[in-house]
C-alpha positions in Angstrom: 0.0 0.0 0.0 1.4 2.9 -0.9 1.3 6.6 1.5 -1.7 7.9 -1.6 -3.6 4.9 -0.3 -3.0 5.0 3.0 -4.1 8.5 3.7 -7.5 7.3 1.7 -7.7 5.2 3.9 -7.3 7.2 7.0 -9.5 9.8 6.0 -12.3 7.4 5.1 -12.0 5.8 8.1 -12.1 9.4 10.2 -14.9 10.3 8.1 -16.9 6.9 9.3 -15.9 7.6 12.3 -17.1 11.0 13.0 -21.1 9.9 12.7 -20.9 7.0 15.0 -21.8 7.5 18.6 -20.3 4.3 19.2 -17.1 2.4 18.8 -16.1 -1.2 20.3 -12.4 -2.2 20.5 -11.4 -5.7 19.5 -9.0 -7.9 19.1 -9.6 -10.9 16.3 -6.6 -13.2 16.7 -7.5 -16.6 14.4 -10.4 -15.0 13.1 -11.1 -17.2 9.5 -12.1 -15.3 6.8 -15.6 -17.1 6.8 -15.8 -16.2 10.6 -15.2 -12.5 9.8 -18.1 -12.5 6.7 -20.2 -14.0 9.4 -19.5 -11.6 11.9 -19.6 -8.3 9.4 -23.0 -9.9 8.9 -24.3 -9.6 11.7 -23.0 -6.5 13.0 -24.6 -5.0 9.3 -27.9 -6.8 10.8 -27.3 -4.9 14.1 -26.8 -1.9 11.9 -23.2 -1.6 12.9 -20.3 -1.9 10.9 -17.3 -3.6 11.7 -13.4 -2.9 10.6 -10.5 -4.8 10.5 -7.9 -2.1 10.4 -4.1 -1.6 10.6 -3.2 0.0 14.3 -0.5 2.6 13.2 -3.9 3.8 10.2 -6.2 3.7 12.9 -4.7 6.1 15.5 -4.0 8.2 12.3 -7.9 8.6 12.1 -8.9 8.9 15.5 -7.1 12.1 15.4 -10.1 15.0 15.5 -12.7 12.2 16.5 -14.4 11.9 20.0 -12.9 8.6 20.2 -9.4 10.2 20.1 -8.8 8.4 23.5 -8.8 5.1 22.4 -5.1 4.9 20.4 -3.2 2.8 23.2 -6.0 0.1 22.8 -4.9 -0.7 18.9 -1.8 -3.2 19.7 -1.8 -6.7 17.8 -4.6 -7.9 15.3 -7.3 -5.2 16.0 -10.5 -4.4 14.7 -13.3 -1.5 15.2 -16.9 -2.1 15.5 -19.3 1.1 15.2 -22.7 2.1 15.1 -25.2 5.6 15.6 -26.7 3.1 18.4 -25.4 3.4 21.5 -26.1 -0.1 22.2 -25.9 -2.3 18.5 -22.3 -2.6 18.2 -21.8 -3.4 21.9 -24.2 -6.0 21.6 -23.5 -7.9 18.3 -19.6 -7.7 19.3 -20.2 -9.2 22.4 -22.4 -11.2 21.2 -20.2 -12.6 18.6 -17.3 -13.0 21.2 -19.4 -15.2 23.5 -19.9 -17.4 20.5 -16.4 -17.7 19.5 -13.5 -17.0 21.6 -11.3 -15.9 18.9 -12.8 -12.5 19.3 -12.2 -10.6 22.7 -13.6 -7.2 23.4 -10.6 -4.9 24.7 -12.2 -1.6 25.0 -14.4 1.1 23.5 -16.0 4.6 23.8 -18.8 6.1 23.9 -19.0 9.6 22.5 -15.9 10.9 24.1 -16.4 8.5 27.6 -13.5 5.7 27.5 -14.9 2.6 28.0 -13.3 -1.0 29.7 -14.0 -4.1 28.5 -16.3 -4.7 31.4 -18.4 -1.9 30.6 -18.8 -2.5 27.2 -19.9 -6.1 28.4 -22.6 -5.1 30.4 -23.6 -1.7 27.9 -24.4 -5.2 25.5 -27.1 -6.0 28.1 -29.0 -3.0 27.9 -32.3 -2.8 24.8 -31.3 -1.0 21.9 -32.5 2.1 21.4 -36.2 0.5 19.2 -36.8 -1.1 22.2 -36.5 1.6 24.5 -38.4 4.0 22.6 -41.5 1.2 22.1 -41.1 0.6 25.6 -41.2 4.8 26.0 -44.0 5.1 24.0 -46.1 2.4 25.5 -45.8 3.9 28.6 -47.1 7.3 27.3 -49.9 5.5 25.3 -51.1 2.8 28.1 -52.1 5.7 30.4 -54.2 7.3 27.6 -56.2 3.8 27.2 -56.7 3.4 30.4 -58.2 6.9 30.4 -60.4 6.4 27.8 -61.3 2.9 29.3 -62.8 4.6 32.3 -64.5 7.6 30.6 -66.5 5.2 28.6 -68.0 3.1 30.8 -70.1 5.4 32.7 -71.3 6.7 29.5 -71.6 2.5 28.4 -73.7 1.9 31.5 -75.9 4.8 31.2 -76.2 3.8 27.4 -77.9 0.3 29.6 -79.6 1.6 31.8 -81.4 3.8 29.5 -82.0 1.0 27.1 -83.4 -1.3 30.1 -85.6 2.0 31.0 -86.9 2.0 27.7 -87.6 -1.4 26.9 -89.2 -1.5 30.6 -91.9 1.2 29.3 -92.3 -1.0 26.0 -93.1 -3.7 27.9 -95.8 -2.5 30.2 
């Protein structure tokens, strides 16, 4: 690779970089190349994308980003995973390493907070950001139901009662 190539590749990767709110250290050692389609996969399903990259590149690009903080964390094979979620690449990297132990998580950062490998672990456990706003918006709508639940049956039983009434006078 030549230094034209290399600084495409640098600023490409800053520029990917800069809209991601997200990004998950990792380091793939034995990886196959089928075992890192597979995992690219996923993360895409996740909507995350995932990086193998080349350390000394890397640090090159995290220059000007929020995730400036994570240079010392690119030694050996290394690869990034990002996403806008806060939670996707988390979760489909951790996910991934459970599955295989080729893939360990080292580190990451959200927006500009460093990140161990701990807290990345359990940021995996939390919903994604769909679920937590379904989960946000079913608590705004359930009280609104239950509302109109209660407002309408006075109005349903008096709707009865005056039916009964009136089929009371038909009869006599």
């Amino acid at each position: 690779m030549d230094r034209s190539q290399k600084h495409k590749v640098v600023e490409q990767l800053n520029r990917s970089l800069q809209g991601q709110s997200i990004v998950v250290v990792t380091r793939q050692s034995g990886l196959t190349a089928g075992e890192t389609a597979d995992l690219r996969r996923k993360m895409r399903a996740a909507t995350a994308t995932f990086k193998v990259t080349k350390n000394r590149l890397a640090r090159l690009a995290l220059k000007g980003t929020q995730f400036e903080g994570l240079s010392e964390l690119f030694t050996g094979p290394t690869a990034i995973a990002a996403s806008a979620d806060p939670v996707a690449a988390a979760k489909a990297a951790v996910d991934y390493a459970n599955q295989n132990e080729k893939l360990v998580i080292v580190g990451g950062a959200l927006g500009a907070k460093r990140l161990s490998a701990d807290a990345v672990k359990a940021l995996a456990t939390l919903p994604s950001l769909d679920v937590l706003r379904a989960k946000l918006l079913g608590l705004l709508v359930t009280p609104a139901t239950r509302v109109a639940t209660v407002l309408q049956a006075p109005a349903g039983q008096l709707a009865r009662v005056l039916k009964a009434r009136a089929e009371k006078g038909e009869a006599a």
